[in-house]
C-alpha positions, 0 to 999 in steps of 0.5 A, a space after each residue: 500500500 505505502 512505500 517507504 517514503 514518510 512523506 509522500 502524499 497519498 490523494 484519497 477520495 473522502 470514501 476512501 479517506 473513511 475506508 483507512 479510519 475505518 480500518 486501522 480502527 478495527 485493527 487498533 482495537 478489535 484485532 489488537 485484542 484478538 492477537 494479544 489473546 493468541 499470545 497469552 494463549 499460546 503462552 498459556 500452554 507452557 515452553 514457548 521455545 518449540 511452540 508453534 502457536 506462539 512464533 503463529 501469534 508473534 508473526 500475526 503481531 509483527 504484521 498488525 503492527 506494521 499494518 497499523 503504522 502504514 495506514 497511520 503514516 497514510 492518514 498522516 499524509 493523506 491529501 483530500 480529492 474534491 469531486 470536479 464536475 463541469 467542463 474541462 480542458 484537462 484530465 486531473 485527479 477527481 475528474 470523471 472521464 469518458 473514453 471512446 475508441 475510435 471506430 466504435 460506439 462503446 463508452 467506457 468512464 474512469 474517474 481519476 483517484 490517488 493510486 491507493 484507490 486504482 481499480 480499473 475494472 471498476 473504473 477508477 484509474 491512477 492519476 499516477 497511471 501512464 
């Protein structure tokens, strides 16, 4: 999702702004919870040298919390998209276009959104697509 880049802006649509405030929610609370529970579990069950279910519960943990830092480092350098309606003279992002092939009567519409929010087969392009 992020790269390594602490400061790159990351262009969201205010759905999508909600959809990661939604997410690391879930995870902050609910999955946090729910690992920490698999560790103690795990714990619970004696020597955690050979045991299986507790490297398990430290894994989960390590991606959670890496997870976790992603989406705040998002929402640290997220950059709101403003629908843009009305003529334009140029494609830019929160614009929804149409594209007709030459030769052919088949319309096909795309709105330009940040690359967290690309996909194409539901017509959202990158505005960093070629």
């Amino acid at each position: 999702m992020a790269n390594n880049n602490n400061n790159q802006e990351f262009y969201l649509t205010p759905d999508g702004l909600q959809k990661i405030e939604d997410e690391l929610n879930y995870l902050t609370t609910t999955r946090r919870k729910e690992v920490a529970t698999m560790i103690a579990e795990a714990k619970a069950e004696g020597d955690i040298s050979e045991n299986a279910g507790y490297d398990e519960a430290k894994t989960a943990q390590g991606f959670l919390e890496g997870k976790i830092r992603e989406l705040e480092n998002v929402l640290k350098h997220a950059k709101l998209i403003e629908e843009q309606n009305g003529p334009a003279t140029t494609v830019d992002i929160g614009r929804t276009v149409v594209i007709r092939e030459v030769g052919t009567s088949f319309d096909e519409e795309y709105t330009i959104v940040g690359s967290m929010e690309a996909d194409p087969t539901n017509g959202r392009i990158s505005h960093s697509s070629p």
